[in-house]
C-alpha positions in Angstrom: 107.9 124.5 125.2 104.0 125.1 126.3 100.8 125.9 124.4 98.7 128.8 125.1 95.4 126.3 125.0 93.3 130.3 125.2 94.4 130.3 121.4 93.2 127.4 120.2 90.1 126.4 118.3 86.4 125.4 120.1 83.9 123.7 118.6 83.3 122.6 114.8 82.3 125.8 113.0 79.6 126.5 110.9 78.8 124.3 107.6 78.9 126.0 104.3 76.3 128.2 103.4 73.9 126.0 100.9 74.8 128.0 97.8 78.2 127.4 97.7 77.4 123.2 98.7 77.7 121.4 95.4 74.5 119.1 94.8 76.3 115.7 94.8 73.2 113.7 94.1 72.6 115.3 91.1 76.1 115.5 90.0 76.3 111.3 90.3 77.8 110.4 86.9 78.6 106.8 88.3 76.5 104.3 86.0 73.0 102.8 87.5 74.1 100.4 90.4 73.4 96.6 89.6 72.5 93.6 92.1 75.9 91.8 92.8 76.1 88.0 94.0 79.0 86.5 95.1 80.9 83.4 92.6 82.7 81.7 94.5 84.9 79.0 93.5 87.7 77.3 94.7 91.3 76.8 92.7 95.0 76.2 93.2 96.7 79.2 95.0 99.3 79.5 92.2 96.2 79.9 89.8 94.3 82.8 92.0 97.8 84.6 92.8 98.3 84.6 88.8 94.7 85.7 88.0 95.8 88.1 90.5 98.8 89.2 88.7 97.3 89.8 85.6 94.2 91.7 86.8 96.4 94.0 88.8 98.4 94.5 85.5 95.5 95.4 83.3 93.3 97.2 85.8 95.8 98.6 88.4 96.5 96.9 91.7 93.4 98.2 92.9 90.1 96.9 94.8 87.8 95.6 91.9 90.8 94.5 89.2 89.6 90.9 89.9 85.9 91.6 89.1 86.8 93.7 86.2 89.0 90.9 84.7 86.3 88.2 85.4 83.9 90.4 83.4 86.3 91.2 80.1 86.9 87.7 80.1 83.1 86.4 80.4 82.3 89.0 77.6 85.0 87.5 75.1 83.8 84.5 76.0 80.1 85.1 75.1 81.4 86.9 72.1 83.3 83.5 70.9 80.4 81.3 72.4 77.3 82.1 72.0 76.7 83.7 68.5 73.2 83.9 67.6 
């Protein structure tokens, strides 16, 4: 079986015409962006894979879960802590 290369598609086309283009920078509903530094600590491996666990269980097994976890549980912490 062969293909007749005359029927196939050259070049990219032409980009959507502007009305139709949606303005994503204006459409941003993400919240305001905020420095991030890196913690890093050092702890067993059956602690991390655990931490692990239950971040992927609460947040979904997804990149961030970690972070997101870290953050609920400095929050309750605070909360507990540091009452004013």
């Amino acid at each position: 079986m062969s293909t007749n290369i005359t029927k196939l598609k050259r070049g990219k086309g032409a980009p959507p015409p502007a009305d139709v283009t949606p303005d994503v920078i204006a459409d941003d509903t993400r919240a305001e962006k905020v420095e991030l530094r890196p913690l890093q600590v050092r702890i067993p491996k059956a602690v991390f894979e655990e931490f692990s666990e239950q971040a992927g269980r609460e947040f979904g097994f997804s990149h961030g879960s970690k972070k997101q976890l870290f953050l609920r549980m400095w929050e309750a912490y605070k909360a507990q802590n540091m009452q004013a």
